[in-house]
N, CA and C of each residue as an Amber inpcrd file, in Angstrom:
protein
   315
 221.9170000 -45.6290000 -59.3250000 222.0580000 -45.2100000 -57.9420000
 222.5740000 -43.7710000 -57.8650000 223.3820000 -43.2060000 -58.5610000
 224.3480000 -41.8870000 -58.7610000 222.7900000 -40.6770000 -59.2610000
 222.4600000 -41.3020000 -60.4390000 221.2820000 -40.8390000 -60.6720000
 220.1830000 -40.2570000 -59.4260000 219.6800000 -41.0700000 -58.9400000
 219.0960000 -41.1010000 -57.8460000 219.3070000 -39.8960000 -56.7390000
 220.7160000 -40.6460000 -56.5540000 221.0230000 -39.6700000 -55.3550000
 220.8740000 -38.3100000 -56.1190000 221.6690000 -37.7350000 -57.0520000
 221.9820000 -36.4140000 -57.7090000 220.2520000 -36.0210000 -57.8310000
 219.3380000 -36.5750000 -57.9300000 217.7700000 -36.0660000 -58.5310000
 217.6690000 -35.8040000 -56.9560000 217.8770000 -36.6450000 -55.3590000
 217.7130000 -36.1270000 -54.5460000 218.4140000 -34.8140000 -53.8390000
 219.3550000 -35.0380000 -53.7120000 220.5360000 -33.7040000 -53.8240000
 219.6410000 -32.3210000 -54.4920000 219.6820000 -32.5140000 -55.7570000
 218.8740000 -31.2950000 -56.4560000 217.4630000 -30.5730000 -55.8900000
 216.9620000 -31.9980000 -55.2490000 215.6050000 -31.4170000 -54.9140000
 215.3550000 -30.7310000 -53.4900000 216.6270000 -31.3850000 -52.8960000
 216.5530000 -30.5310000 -51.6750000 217.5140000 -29.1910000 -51.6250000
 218.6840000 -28.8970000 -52.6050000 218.6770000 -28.3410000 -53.1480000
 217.8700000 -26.5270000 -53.1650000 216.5120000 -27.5420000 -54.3620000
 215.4800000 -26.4790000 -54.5030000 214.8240000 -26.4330000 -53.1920000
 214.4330000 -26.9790000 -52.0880000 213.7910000 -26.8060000 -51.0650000
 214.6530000 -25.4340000 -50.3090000 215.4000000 -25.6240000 -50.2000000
 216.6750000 -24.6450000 -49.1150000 216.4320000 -23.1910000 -50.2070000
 216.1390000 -23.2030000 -51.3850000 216.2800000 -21.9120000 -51.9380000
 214.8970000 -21.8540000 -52.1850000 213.8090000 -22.1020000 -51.8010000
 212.3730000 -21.6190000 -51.7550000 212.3740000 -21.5990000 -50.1060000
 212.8950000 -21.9420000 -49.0640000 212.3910000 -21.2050000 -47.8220000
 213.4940000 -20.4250000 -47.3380000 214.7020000 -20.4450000 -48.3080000
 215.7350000 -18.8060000 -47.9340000 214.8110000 -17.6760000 -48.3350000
 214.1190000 -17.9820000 -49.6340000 212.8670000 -16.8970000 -50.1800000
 211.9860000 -16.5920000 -49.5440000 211.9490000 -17.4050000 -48.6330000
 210.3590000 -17.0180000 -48.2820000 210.9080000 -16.7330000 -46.5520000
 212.2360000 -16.9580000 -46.0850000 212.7080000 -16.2450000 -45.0810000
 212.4790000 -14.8440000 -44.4030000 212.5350000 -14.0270000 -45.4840000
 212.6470000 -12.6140000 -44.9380000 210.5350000 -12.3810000 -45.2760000
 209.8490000 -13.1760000 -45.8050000 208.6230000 -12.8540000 -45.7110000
 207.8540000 -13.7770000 -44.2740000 208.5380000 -14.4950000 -43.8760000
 207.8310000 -15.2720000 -42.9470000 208.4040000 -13.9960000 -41.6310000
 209.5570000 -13.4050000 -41.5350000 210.1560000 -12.5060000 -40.7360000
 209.1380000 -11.3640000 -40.4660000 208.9260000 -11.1600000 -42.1200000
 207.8990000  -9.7100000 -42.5400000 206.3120000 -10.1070000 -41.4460000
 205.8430000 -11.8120000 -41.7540000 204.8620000 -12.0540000 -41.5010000
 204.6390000 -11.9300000 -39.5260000 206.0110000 -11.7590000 -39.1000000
 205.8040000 -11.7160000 -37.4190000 205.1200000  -9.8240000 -37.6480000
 205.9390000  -9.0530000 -38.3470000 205.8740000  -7.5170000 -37.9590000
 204.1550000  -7.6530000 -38.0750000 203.4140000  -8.0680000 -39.1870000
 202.2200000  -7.9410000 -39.5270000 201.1730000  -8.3670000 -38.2460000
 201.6560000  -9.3080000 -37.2350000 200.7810000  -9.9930000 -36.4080000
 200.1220000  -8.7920000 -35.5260000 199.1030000  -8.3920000 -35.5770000
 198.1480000  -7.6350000 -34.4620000 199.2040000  -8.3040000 -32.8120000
 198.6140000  -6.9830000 -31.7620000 198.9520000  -7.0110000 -30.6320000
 198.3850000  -8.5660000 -29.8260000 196.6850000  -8.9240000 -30.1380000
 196.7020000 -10.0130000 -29.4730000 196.2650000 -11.3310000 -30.0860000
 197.0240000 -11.2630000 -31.4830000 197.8300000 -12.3580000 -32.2180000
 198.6540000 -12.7490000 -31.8290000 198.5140000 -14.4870000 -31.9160000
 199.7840000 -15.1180000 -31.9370000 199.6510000 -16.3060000 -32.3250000
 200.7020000 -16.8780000 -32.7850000 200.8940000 -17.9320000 -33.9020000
 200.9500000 -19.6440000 -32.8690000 200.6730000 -20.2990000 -33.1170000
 200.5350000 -21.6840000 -32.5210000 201.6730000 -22.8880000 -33.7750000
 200.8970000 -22.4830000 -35.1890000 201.8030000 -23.6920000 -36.1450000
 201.7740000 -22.5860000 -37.4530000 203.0860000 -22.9110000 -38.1360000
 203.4130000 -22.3740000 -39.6060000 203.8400000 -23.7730000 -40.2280000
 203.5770000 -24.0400000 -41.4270000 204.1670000 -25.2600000 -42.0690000
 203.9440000 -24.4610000 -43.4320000 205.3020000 -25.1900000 -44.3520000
 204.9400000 -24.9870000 -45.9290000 205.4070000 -26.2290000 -46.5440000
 204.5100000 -26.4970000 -47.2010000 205.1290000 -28.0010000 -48.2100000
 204.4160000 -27.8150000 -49.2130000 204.8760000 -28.0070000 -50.6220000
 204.6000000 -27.8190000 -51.7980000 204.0670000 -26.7250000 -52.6600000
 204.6260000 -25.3280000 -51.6310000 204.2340000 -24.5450000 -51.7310000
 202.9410000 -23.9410000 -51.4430000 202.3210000 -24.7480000 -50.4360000
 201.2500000 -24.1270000 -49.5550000 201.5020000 -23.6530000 -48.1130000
 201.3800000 -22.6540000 -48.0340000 201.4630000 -22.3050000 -46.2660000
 200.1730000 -22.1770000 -45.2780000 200.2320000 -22.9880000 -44.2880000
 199.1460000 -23.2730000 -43.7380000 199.6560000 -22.4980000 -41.9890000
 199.0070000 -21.5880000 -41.4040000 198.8510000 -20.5500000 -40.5170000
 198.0180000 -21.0110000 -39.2660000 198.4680000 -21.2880000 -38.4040000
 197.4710000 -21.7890000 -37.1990000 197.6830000 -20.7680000 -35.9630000
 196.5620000 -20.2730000 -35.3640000 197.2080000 -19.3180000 -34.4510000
 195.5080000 -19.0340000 -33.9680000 196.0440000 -17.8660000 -32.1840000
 194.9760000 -17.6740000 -31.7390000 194.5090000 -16.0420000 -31.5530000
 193.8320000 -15.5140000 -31.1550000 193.5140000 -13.9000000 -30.9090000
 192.3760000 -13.8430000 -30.3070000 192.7860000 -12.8770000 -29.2380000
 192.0230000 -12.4250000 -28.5430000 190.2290000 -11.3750000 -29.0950000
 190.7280000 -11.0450000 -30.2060000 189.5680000 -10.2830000 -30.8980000
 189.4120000 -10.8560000 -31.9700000 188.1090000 -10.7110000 -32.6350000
 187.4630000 -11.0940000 -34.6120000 188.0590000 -10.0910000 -35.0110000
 188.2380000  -8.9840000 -34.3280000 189.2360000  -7.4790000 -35.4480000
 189.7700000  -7.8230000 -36.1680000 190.9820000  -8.5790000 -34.9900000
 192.5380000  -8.9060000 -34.7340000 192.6550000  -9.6850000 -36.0920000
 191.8270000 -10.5790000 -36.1350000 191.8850000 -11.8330000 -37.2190000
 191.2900000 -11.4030000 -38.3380000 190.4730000 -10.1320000 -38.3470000
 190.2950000  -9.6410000 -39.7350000 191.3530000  -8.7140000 -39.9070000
 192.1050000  -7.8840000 -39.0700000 193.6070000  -7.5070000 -39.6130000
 194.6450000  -8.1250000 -40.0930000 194.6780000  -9.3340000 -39.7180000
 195.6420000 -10.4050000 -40.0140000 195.4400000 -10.7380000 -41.1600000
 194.2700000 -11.0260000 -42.0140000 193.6920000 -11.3760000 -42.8810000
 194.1770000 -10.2070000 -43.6710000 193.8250000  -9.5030000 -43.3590000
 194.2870000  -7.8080000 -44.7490000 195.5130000  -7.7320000 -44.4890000
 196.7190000  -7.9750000 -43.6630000 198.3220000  -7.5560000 -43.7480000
 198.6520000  -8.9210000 -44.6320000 197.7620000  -9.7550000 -44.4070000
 198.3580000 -11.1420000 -45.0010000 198.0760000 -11.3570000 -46.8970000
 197.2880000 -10.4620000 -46.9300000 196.8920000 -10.6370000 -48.3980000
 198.0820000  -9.5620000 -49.0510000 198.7320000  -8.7240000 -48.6430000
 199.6090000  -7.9090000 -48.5070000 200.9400000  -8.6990000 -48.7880000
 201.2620000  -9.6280000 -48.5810000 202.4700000 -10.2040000 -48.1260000
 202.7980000 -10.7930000 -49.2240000 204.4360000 -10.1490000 -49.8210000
 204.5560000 -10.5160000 -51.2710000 204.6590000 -12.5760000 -51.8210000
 204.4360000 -12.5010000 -52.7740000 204.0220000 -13.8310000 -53.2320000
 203.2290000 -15.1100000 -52.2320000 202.2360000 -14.1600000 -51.7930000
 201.0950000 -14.8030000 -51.1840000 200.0720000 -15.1810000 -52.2420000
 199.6680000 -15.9370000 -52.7900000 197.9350000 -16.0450000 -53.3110000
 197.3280000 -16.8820000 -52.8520000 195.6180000 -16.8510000 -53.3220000
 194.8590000 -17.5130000 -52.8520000 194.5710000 -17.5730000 -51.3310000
 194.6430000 -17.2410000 -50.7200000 194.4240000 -17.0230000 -49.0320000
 193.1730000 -17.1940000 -48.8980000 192.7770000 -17.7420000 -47.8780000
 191.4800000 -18.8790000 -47.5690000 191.3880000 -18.5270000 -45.7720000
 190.8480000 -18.1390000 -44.9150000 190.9800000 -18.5670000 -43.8320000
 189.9520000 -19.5540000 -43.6410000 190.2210000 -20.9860000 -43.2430000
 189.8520000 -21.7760000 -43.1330000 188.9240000 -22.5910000 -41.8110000
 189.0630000 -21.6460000 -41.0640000 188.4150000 -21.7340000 -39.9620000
 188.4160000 -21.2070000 -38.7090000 187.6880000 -20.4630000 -37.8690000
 187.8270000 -19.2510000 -37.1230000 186.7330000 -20.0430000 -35.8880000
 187.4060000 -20.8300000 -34.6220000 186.2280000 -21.1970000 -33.9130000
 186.7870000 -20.7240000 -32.7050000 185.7880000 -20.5710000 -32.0080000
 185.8840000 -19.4920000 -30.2870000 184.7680000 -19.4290000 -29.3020000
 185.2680000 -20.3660000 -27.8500000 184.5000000 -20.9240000 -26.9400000
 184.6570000 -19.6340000 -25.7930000 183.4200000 -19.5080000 -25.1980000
 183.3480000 -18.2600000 -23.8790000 184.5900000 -18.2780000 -23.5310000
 185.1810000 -16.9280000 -22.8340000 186.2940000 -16.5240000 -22.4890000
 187.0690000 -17.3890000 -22.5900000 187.2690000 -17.7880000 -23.5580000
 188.9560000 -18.3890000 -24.7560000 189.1660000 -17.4770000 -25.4880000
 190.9530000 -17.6780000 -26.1070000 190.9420000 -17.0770000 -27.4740000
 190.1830000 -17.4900000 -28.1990000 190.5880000 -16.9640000 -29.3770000
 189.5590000 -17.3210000 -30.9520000 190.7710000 -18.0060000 -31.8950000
 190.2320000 -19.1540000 -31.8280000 191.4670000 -20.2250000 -33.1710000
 190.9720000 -20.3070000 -33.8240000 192.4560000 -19.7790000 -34.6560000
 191.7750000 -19.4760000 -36.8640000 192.8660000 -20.0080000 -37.3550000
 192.8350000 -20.7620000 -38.4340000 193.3300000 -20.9780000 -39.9440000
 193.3890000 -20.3220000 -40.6080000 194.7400000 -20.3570000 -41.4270000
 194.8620000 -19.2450000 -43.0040000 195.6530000 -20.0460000 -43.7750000
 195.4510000 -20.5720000 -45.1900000 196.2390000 -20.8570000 -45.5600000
 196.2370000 -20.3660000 -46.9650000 197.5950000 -20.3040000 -47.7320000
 197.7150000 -19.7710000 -48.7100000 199.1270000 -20.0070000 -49.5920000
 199.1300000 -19.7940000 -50.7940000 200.1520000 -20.3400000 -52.0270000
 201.0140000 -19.4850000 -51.9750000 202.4490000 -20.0700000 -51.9860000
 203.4190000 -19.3170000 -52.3110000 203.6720000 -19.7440000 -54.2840000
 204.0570000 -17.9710000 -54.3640000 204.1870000 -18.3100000 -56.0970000
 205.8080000 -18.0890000 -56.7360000 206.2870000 -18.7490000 -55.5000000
 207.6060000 -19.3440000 -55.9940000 207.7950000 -20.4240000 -56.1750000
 208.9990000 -20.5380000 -57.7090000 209.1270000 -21.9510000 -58.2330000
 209.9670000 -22.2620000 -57.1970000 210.3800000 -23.5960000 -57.1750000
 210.8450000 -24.5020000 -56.2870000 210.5680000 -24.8180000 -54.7580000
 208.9520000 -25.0690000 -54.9500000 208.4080000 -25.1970000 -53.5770000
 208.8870000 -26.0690000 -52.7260000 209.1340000 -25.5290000 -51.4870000
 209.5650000 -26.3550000 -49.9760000 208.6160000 -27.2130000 -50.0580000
 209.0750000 -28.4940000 -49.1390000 208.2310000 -29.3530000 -48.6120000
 208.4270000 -29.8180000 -47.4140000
């Protein structure tokens, strides 16, 4: 039981010191957002970050795309889906690996 608990303890632990890390880049990641960007959902678990958000322009979301590949210990970045109905925004997906050990969940 002591066991147990201490393996849980530890692991959350490592969770709290992979999103203090990735704190001042998720901060970094507001400066990067284009003017008519904006974010809807951020989640990270297991060291994937998954990006949900809307924009007014395809620019916008191909700028987002280049500040985001930019953004230290980002890899693999995927935007995953970019769909946009007559005068709506445009909702896109990005998701991508953080390459720090002790991934959040």
């Amino acid at each position: 039981m002591l066991d147990k608990r201490q393996k849980l303890q530890e692991r959350r632990k490592a969770q709290r010191l992979a999103v203090s890390r990735w704190e001042p880049r998720f901060i970094q990641l507001a400066s990067l957002l284009p003017a008519s960007v904006w974010l809807t959902s951020l989640s990270m678990k297991n060291g994937q970050v998954v990006i949900h958000g809307h924009a007014q322009k395809a620019a916008d979301i191909r700028l987002l795309e280049q500040n985001l590949r930019q953004l230290p210990g980002a890899v693999d970045l995927e935007a995953k889906g970019i769909q946009g109905k007559t005068n709506s925004p445009l909702a896109f997906t990005f998701t991508f690996k953080s390459t720090e050990a002790g991934h959040a969940e």
